[in-house]
VMD Tcl script that draws the C-alpha trace (Angstrom):
set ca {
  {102.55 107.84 100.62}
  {101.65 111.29 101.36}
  {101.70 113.65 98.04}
  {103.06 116.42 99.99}
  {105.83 113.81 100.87}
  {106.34 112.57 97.57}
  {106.72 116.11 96.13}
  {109.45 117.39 98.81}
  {111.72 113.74 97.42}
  {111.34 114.76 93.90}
  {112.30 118.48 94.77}
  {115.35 116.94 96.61}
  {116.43 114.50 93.03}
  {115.87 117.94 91.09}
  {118.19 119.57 93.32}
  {120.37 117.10 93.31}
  {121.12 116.76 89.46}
  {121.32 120.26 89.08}
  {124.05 120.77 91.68}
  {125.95 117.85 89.78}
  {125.36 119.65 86.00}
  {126.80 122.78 87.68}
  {129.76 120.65 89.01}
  {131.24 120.61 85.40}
  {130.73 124.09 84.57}
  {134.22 126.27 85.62}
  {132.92 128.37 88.71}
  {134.45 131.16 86.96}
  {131.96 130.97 84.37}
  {129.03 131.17 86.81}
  {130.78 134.21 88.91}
  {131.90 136.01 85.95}
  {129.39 137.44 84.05}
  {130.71 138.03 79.63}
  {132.50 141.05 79.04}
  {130.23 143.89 77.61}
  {132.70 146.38 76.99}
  {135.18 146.78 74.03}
  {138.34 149.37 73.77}
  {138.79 151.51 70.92}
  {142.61 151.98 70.30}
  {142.57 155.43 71.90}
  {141.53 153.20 74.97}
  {138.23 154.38 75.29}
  {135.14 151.57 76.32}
  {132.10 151.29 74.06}
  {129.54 148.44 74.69}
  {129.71 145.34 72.88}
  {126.22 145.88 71.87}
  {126.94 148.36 69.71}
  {128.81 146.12 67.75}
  {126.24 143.97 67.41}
  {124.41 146.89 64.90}
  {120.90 145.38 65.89}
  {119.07 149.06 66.06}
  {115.86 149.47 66.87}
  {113.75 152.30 66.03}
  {110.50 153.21 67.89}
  {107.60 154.89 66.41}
  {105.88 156.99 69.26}
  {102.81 159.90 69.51}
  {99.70 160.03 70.34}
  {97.01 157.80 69.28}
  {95.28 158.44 65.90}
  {98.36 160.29 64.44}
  {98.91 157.50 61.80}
  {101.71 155.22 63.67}
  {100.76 152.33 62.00}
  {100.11 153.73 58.83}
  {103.55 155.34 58.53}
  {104.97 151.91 59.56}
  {103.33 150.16 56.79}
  {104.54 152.51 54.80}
  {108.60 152.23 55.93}
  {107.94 148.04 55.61}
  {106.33 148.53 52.10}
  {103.64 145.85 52.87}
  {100.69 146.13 54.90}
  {101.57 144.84 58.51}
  {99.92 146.88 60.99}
  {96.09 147.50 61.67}
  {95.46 151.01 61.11}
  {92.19 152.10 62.39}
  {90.44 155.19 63.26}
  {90.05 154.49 67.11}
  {92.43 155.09 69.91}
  {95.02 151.94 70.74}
  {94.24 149.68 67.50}
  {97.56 148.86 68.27}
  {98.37 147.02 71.44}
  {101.19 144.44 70.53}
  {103.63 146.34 69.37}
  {104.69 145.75 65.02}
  {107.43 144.35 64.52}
  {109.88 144.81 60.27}
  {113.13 145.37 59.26}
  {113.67 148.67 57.07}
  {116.66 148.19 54.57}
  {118.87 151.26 54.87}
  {119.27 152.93 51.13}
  {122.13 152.30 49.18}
  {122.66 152.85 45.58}
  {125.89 151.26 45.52}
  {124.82 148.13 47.16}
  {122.93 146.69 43.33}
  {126.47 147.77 41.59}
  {129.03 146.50 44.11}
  {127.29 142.52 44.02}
  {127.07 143.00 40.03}
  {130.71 143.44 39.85}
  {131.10 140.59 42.44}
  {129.04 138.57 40.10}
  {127.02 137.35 43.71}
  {123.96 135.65 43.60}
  {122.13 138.41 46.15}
  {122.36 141.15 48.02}
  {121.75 141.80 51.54}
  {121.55 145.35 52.49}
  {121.89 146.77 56.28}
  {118.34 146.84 57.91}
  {117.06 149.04 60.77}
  {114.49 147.54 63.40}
  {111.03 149.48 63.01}
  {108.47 148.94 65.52}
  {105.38 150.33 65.42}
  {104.48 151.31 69.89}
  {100.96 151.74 71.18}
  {99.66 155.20 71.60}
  {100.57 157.51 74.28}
  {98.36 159.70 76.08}
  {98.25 162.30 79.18}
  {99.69 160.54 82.67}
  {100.91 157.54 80.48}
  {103.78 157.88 83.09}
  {101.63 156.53 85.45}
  {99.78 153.63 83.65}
  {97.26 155.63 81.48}
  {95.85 153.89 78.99}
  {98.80 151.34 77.50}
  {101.50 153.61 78.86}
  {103.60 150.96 80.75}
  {103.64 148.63 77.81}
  {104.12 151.77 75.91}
  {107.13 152.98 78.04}
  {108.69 149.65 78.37}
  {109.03 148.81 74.58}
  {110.74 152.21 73.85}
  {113.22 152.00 76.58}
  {114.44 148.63 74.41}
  {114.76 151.36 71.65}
  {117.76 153.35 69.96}
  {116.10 156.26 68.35}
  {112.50 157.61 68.79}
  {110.68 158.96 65.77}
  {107.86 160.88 67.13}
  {105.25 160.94 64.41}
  {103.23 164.33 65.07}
  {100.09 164.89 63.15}
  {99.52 168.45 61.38}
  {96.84 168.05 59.33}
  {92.88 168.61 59.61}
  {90.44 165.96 58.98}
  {87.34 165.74 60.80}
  {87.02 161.93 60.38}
  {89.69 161.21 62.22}
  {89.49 161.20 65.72}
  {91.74 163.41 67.89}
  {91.96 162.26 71.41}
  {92.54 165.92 72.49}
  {89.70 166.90 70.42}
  {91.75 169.50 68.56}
  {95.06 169.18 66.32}
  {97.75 171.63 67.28}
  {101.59 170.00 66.34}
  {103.10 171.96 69.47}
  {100.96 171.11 72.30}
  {100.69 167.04 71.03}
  {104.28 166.78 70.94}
  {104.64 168.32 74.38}
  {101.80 166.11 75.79}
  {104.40 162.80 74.49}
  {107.63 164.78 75.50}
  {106.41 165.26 78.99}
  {105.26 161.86 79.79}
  {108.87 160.34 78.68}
  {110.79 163.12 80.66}
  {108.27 162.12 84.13}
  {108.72 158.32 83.15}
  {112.47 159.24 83.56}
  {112.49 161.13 86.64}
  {110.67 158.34 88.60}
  {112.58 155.82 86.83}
  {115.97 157.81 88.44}
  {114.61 158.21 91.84}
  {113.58 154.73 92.20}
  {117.64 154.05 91.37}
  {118.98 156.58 93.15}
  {117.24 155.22 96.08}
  {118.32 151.85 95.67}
  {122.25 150.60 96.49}
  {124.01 152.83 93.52}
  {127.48 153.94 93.52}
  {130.29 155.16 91.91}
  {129.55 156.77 88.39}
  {126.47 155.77 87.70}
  {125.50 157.65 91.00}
  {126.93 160.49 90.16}
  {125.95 160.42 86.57}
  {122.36 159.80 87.64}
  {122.43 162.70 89.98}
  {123.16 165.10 86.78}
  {120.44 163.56 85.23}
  {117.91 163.95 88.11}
  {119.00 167.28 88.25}
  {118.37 168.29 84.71}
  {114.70 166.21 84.46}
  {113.68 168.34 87.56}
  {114.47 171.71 85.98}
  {112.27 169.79 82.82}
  {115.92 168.92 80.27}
  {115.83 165.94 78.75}
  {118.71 163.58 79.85}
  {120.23 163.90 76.16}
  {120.63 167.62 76.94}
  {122.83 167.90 79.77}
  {125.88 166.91 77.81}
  {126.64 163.59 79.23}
  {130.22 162.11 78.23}
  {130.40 158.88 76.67}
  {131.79 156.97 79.56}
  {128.84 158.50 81.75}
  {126.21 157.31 79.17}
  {127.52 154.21 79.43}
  {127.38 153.79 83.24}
  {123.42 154.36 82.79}
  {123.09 152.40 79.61}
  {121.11 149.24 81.23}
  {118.43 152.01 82.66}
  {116.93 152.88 78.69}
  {116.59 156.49 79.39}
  {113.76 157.68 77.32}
  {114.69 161.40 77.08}
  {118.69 160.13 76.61}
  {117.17 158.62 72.91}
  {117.91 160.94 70.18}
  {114.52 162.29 68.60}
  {113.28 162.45 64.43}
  {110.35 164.72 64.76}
  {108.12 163.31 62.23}
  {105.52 165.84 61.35}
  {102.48 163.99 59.13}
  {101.06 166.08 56.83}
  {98.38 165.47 54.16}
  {98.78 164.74 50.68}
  {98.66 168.32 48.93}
  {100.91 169.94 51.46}
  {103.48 167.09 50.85}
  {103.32 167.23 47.09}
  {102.68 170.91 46.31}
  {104.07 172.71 49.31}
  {106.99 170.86 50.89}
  {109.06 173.69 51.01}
  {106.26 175.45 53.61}
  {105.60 172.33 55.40}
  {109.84 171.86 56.25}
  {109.98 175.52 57.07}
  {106.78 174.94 59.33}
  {108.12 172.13 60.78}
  {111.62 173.92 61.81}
  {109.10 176.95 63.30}
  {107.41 173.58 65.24}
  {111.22 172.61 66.42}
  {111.65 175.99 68.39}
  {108.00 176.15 70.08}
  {108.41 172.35 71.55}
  {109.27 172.01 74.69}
  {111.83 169.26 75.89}
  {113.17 169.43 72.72}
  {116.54 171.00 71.54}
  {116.74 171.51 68.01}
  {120.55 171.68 68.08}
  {120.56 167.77 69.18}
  {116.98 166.68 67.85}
  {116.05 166.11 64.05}
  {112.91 166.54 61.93}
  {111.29 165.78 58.73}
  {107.95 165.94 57.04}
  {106.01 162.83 55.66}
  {102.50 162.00 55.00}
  {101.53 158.48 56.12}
  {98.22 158.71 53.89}
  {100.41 159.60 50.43}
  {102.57 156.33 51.02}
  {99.81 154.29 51.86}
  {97.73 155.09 48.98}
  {100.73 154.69 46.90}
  {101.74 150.87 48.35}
  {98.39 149.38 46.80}
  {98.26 150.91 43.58}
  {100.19 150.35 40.30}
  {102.11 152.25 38.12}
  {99.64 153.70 35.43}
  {97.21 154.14 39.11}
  {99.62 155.48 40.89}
  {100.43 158.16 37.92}
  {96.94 159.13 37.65}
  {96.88 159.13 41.50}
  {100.30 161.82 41.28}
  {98.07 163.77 38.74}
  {95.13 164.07 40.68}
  {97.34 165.48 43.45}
  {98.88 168.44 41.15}
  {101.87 166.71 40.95}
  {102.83 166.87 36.90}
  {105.19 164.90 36.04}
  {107.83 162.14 38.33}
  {110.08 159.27 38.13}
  {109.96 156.46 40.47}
  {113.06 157.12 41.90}
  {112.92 160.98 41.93}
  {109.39 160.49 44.12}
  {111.20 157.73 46.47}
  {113.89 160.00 47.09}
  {111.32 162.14 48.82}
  {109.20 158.97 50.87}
  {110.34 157.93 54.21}
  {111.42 154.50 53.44}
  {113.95 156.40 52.06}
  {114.59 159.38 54.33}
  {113.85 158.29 57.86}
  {116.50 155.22 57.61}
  {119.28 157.40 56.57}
  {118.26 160.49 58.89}
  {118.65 157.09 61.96}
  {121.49 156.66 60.33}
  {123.08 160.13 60.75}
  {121.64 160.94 64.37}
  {123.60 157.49 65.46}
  {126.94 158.15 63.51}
  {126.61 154.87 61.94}
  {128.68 154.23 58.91}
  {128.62 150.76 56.46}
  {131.12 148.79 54.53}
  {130.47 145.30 52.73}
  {131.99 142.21 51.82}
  {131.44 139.88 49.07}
  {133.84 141.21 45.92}
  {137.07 139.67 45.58}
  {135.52 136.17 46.90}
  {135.77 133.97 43.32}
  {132.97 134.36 40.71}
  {131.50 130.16 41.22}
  {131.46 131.05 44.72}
  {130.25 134.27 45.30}
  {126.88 133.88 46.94}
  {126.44 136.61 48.58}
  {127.67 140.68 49.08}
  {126.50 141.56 52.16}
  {126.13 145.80 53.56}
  {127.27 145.60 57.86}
  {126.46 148.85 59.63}
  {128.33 149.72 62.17}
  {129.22 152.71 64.70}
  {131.43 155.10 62.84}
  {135.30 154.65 64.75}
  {134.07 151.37 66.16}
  {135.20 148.28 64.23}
  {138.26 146.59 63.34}
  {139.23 144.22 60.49}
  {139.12 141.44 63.05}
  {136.24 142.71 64.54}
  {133.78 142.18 61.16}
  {135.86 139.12 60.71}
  {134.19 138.03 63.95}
  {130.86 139.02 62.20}
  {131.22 136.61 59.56}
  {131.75 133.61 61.62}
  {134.01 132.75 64.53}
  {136.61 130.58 62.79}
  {137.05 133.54 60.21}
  {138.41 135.80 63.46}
  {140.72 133.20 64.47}
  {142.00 132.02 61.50}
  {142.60 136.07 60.47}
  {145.84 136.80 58.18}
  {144.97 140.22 56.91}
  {142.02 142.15 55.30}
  {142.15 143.31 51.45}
  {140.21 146.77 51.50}
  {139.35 149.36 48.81}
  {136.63 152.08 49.02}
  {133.52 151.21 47.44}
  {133.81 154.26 45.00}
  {137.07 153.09 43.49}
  {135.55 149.71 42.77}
  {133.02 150.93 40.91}
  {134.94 153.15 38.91}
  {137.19 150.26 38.04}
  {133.96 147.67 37.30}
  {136.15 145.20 38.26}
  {137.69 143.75 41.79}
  {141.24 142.36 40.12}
  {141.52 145.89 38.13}
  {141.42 147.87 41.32}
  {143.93 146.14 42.77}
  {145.54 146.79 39.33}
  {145.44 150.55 39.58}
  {146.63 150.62 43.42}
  {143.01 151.32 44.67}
  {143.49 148.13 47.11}
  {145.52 148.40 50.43}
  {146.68 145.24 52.80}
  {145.57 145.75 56.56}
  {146.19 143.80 59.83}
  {143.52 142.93 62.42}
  {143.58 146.09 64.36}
  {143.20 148.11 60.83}
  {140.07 150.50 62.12}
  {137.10 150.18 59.27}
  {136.23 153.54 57.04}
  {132.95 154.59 55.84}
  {132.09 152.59 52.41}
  {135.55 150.32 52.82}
  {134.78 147.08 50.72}
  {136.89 144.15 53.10}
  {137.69 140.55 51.71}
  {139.19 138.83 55.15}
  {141.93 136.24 54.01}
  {142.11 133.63 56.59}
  {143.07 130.23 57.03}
}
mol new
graphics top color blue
foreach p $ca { graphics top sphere $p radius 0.5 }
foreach p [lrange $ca 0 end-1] q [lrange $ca 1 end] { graphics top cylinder $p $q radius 0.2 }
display resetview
């Protein structure tokens, strides 16, 4: 028989045992696509995915501003190849940065759990970006399409001098870089809003995408123009670049981080103004240096002291030092810029099987008792009775779960009971 025969029969069996699979799935589940919205009680919609707390945070810049090594330095383990060439990074790098949380060690001790899981961020660690990158230069569609999947960018902006690294511009100057990166994501955007615009679009969207065009054209960023909430979320599926909220990161060496921080914030705030596409009442910044915390990653403590010493720096704790690193700071200044608040579970749940206390972030105003219920697992949200809360603070004052409840710390809450900042839930179900 002719193979060209043979081949249109076994297309015809294929299609036949699919159309019989999809005759036992309810046609309303193939028209109707999940629900993606959720109502707050005032009756507002929010996305379901931002209930999901999966946030992903995009290192951007130029190439050879130390990307990879600042993302080595937020994992704490070497990950990414950090080389002195343009694009040594292609695939993007992928870890999870653990928010801070002092109270996160106490709270499980109390619980007496086994281990503690705090809140994580998503880093990733983009290619370089370079002039007309909004038109395919050099990696700049892989670049642009990886940070549209993003929540925040942190724009990592070199300002310090060292002739052996390479400078694709050929001469460091914090302003002008940023620019050259702020530019290409605001002309990314404007042809990403034509091409919509001159597709079928309707409704909202239209006209919120009409603002937007509007704004990019007269060179403000989308996150600018003062969209409302329900208009950001008619454009959500798009992945706006200049609708991200932006953490100027602003790498300097190790003597200006260690001797004259003061100088090189105050600097960086004088950077803020001079930028353009960027609006320092909605944008963030912070100082770092990428080289300090990666020399600081390999070394030990009695080589990291004498490594501190060598620097000028005379005398500092662990933790006082840490404070001041950006596996500390950039996590909670992602935090802030997205309103995102935490509370945890674990305490209450009985000593033999307490295995774990657990930190959920979550947007601030967002969640319900039932809806971290849903969190935990599935048969916890149905089986919901009501939700034993206290605030983390009061817990630890008390150093014990029964004694707070005691001393009136703990309150009884229904389903639709909205969660608080640092609220410590124990879902009773059945």
């Amino acid at each position: 028989m002719d193979n060209a025969v043979i081949f249109v029969k076994l297309l015809f069996i294929l299609g036949t045992i699919c159309d019989t699979a999809l005759s036992f799935v309810p046609r309303k589940a193939l028209l109707r696509p999940p629900s993606t919205k959720w109502r707050r009680p005032n009756g507002e919609y929010v996305s379901r995915s931002m209930l999901s707390m999966k946030v992903r945070v995009g290192l951007v810049g130029l190439p050879n501003v130390g990307k990879s090594t600042l993302f080595n330095a937020l994992a704490q383990k070497t990950i990414a190849n950090a080389e002195n060439f343009p694009f040594c990074t292609i695939e993007p790098n992928v870890s999870p940065i653990p928010i801070p949380d002092p109270n996160l060690s106490k709270i499980a001790t109390i619980a007496k759990s086994k281990k503690a899981l705090p809140a994580t961020l998503q880093c990733i660690d983009v290619a370089g970006l370079v002039k007309n990158a909004s038109r395919g230069e050099g990696l700049g569609n892989r670049f642009l399409a990886t940070v549209r999947e993003c929540d925040v960018i942190c724009h990592l902006v070199r300002n310090y001098i060292d002739d052996d690294i390479i400078h694709v511009e050929g001469e460091v100057n914090p302003v002008v870089d940023a620019e050259v990166v702020n530019l290409e994501l605001l002309l990314a955007d404007l042809a990403h809003v034509q091409r919509r615009l001159e597709r079928k679009c309707e409704g909202e969207e239209k006209e919120t995408l009409e603002k937007v065009l509007k704004g990019l054209e007269t060179g403000v960023p989308a996150r600018t123009i003062g969209l409302t909430e329900s208009e950001k979320f008619s454009i959500k599926s798009m992945g706006l670049l200049t609708l991200k909220p932006v953490i100027y990161a602003f790498n300097v060496d190790e003597i200006d981080f260690i001797l004259n921080k003061e100088e090189a914030m105050e600097q960086g705030q004088s950077f803020m103004k001079q930028i353009q596409y960027c609006d320092p009442n909605v944008d963030t910044y912070t100082i770092v240096s990428a080289k300090l915390e990666s020399e600081l990653i390999s070394l030990n403590q009695e080589e990291k002291n004498e490594y501190l010493e060598s620097l000028g720096m005379e005398s500092s704790t662990d933790e006082s030092l840490s404070k001041l690193l950006s596996y500390n700071v950039l996590p909670l200044l992602v935090k802030d810029l997205l309103g995102l608040s935490l509370v945890y579970t674990g305490p209450g749940v009985a000593p033999e099987r307490s295995q774990t206390t657990k930190t959920h972030m979550y947007n601030s105003g967002s969640m319900t008792a039932s809806g971290l219920a849903g969190r935990l697992h599935g048969e916890i949200q149905r089986g919901f009775i009501r939700a034993e809360v206290v605030n983390s603070n009061d817990l630890i004052k008390c150093d014990n779960y029964n004694s707070a409840k005691d001393n009136g710390y703990m309150r009884t809450e229904g389903r639709e009971y909205v969660l608080q900042a640092d609220d410590i839930v124990l879902i009773k179900w059945k």
